[in-house]
Steps between C-alpha positions, in 0.01 A plus 500: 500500500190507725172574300167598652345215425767219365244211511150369320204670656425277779186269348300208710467170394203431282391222691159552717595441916178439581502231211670218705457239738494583836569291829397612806809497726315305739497171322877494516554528858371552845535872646777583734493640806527884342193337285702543147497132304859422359634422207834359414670715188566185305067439463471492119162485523418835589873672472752549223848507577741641242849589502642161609412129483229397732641323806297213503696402171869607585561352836274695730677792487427872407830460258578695164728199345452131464533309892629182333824698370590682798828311515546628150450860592803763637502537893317835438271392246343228722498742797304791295320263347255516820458861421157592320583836290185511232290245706142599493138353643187581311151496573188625488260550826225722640683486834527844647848420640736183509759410743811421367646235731917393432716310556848616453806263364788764499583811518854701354567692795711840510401597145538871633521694146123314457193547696347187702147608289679370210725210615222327655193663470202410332263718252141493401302673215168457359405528112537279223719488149715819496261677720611454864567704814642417842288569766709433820424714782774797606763347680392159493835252475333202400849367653595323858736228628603184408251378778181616292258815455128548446459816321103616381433625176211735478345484121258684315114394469368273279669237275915577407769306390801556765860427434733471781884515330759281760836625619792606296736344730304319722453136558110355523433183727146494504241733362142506636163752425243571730164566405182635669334173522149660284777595213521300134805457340576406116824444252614837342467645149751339236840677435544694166844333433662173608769592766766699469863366614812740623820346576722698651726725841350642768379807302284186358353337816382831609802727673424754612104537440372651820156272420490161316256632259752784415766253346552544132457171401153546685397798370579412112233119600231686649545797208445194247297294751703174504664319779865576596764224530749690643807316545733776601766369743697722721885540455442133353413525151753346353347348165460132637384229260280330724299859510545546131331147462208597776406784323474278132282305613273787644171544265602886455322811311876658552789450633758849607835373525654774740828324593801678530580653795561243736770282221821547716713598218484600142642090398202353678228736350630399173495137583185457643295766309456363213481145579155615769337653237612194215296254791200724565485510125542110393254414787214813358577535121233767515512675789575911484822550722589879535909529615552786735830659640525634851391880577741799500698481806585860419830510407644400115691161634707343228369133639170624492528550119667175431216314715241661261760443220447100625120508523467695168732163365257234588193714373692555128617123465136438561347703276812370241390179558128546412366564845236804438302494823804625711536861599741694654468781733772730644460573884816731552239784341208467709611776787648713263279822539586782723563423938464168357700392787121554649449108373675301734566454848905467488620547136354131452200408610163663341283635762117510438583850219765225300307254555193646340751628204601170429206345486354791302769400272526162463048525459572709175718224331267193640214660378615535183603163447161307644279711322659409175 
C-alpha cells in the first residue's frame, strides 16, 4: 500500500563539504574552446564511481560483469552487460554549472512502452546521505545519439555534492565533465552502507522508470545511501552461474535476489534457483540476501503460484539448513490495492507509481535487516 511517507526522513551525511581537499580544475587540464576544463569519469582522484567496477580495472569498459568472462556469459548477458542501470558519478564542486559531455556505446532502440528519458537518459541531484534532490532543468533530456551530446547542468551556489545516475538501458563509451576553469573539485562524502546488489528481469534493470533515478532498485540505494549494483538483465535473467559467481565475489552490504520471471519454465526455475543462491552464499557466508517473487501481473495464474511455491523452496531449505540471514519477500502482493492496475505500464512492467511501490517495499524489509 502507498504511505505518505514510506521512507527515513531524508538526513545529510555528517561529513563537513567544505572539510576536504580541493583541486582546482585547472591543474588537470587545459580549457577548451567553450573554456570548461575536462575531466574523464574514470579520475579517482577527484570522482567516485559506484555502481560498477571502474574501467580502468575491467578492460576499459563501462561494464557491469567481469570483461575476462565474457565468453562465459549468455549472448544477452554480455550484450546488457554494456548497459549502466545504478551507475552513478559523485563529486563535490563550487562550479555553478558542469557540462556533461558523452559518449554513447548503444542504444535499445524501439522500446516504445518506455520513454527515451529513461532508456538512455542521464540524471543529476545534489545532497548527500539520504538527503538528495534532482535538480535537472524542465525538459532537459540529458539524452542524444550514438554520435555524442553536450548537455549543461546549471547548479546551485556554493559548495554541493552532485550525483549524476547513468542510463537504465543505455550503453556508456566515454564519460567526460566540464568545468568552469576557476571551479574546485573534491571526492564525495562516504556511503552509509557498502553496496547494494539486485539480480534480476527487466522490472530489475529499470523497466519501465520514466527517469533512471526513479528505478526501484535506485530509489531503495539512495533511501539507505549506498551504491546500487544493479544487475537486472532484460528477458535474459536466466539464473546463470557465471553471474551467481560475479555477484559472490562482490564486497556487498546486501544482496536482493529478484529472479523469477524471466526462468522459461517452472523445471528451470527450480533447477537453477536454488543452486544461484547456494553460490552467492558459499562465496559470502555472511552476506544478507533478501529472495523476492515477481509483482502481481493481475490475474490469480496457477504458474504464478507454483513459481512463488519454487522461490519460497529455496528460502525454507535455507533457513532448514541453518542459513538465518536469508529473507523472503512475496512480490505478487505489492499492486494489490485498489486501480492497482495504475502500477504498470502493460500488466508487467512497473511504471515510475510501481516502481516507487516496490522500492518502498523492498526499503522496509532492507532496513530492517541492516539496522540489526
Amino acid at each position: 500500500m502507498l504511505n505518505t511517507n514510506p521512507f527515513a526522513p531524508p538526513l545529510p551525511s555528517p561529513e563537513s563539504l567544505a572539510d576536504r581537499t580541493f583541486t582546482p580544475v585547472n591543474t588537470l587540464g587545459d580549457p577548451a574552446e567553450d573554456g570548461n576544463v575536462y575531466i574523464d569519469a574514470t579520475n579517482r582522484d577527484v570522482f567516485a564511481l559506484g555502481g560498477i567496477d571502474a574501467p580502468q580495472e575491467n578492460g576499459g569498459e563501462y561494464y557491469r560483469l567481469d570483461v575476462r568472462r565474457k565468453d562465459e556469459y549468455s549472448n544477452d548477458n554480455r550484450f546488457l552487460a554494456c548497459n549502466t542501470p545504478g551507475v552513478t558519478l559523485r563529486f563535490i564542486t563550487d562550479a555553478k554549472a558542469v557540462t556533461l559531455d558523452v559518449k554513447l556505446r548503444s542504444v535499445i532502440a524501439g522500446m516504445h512502452h518506455f520513454t527515451d528519458r529513461g532508456v538512455y537518459g542521464f540524471d543529476m541531484l545534489i545532497g548527500t546521505g539520504t538527503a538528495r534532490r534532482y535538480v535537472g532543468a524542465n525538459m532537459q533530456n540529458f539524452v542524444d545519439t550514438l554520435e555524442g551530446m553536450k548537455d549543461v547542468l546549471a547548479l546551485p551556489d556554493g559548495l554541493k555534492e552532485v550525483q549524476i545516475n547513468f542510463p537504465l538501458y543505455g550503453g556508456v563509451e566515454s564519460v567526460r565533465l566540464g568545468f568552469p576553469a576557476d571551479a574546485k573539485v573534491a571526492l564525495p562524502t562516504k556511503r552509509a552502507y557498502k553496496p547494494i546488489a539486485f539480480y534480476g528481469s527487466s522490472i530489475t534493470q529499470g523497466g519501465c522508470a520514466g527517469r533512471p533515478s526513479n528505478s526501484y532498485c535506485n530509489i531503495v540505494c539512495r533511501a539507505l545511501d549506498a551504491d546500487c549494483r544493479n544487475l537486472g538483465f532484460s528477458g535474459s535473467a536466466m539464473g546463470e552461474q557465471p553471474v551467481a559467481e560475479y555477484i559472490g565475489g562482490l564486497d556487498l552490504s546486501a544482496f536482493v535476489m529478484d529472479y523469477d520471471y524471466n526462468s522459461p519454465s517452472e523445471e528451470h526455475l527450480r533447477a537453477t534457483h536454488r543452486p544461484f543462491y547456494e553460490t552467492v552464499r558459499r562465496m559470502n557466508p555472511d552476506l544478507p540476501i533478501l529472495m523476492l517473487s515477481h509483482v502481481w501481473a493481475f490475474e490469480d495464474r496457477e504458474t504464478d503460484f507454483k513459481r512463488v511455491a519454487i522461490i519460497r523452496e529455496t528460502y525454507e531449505a535455507a533457513r532448514a539448513a541453518g542459513d538465518n540471514n536469508v529473507y523472503f519477500l512475496e512480490g505478487t502482493n505489492f499492486f494489490r490495492w485498489p486501480m492497482g492496475d495504475l502500477c504498470t505500464v502493460d500488466i508487467l512492467h512497473p511504471n515510475d507509481l510501481g516502481q516507487f511501490i516496490m522500492a518502498e517495499e523492498v526499503y522496509k524489509t532492507l532496513v530492517a535487516i541492516l539496522r540489526r
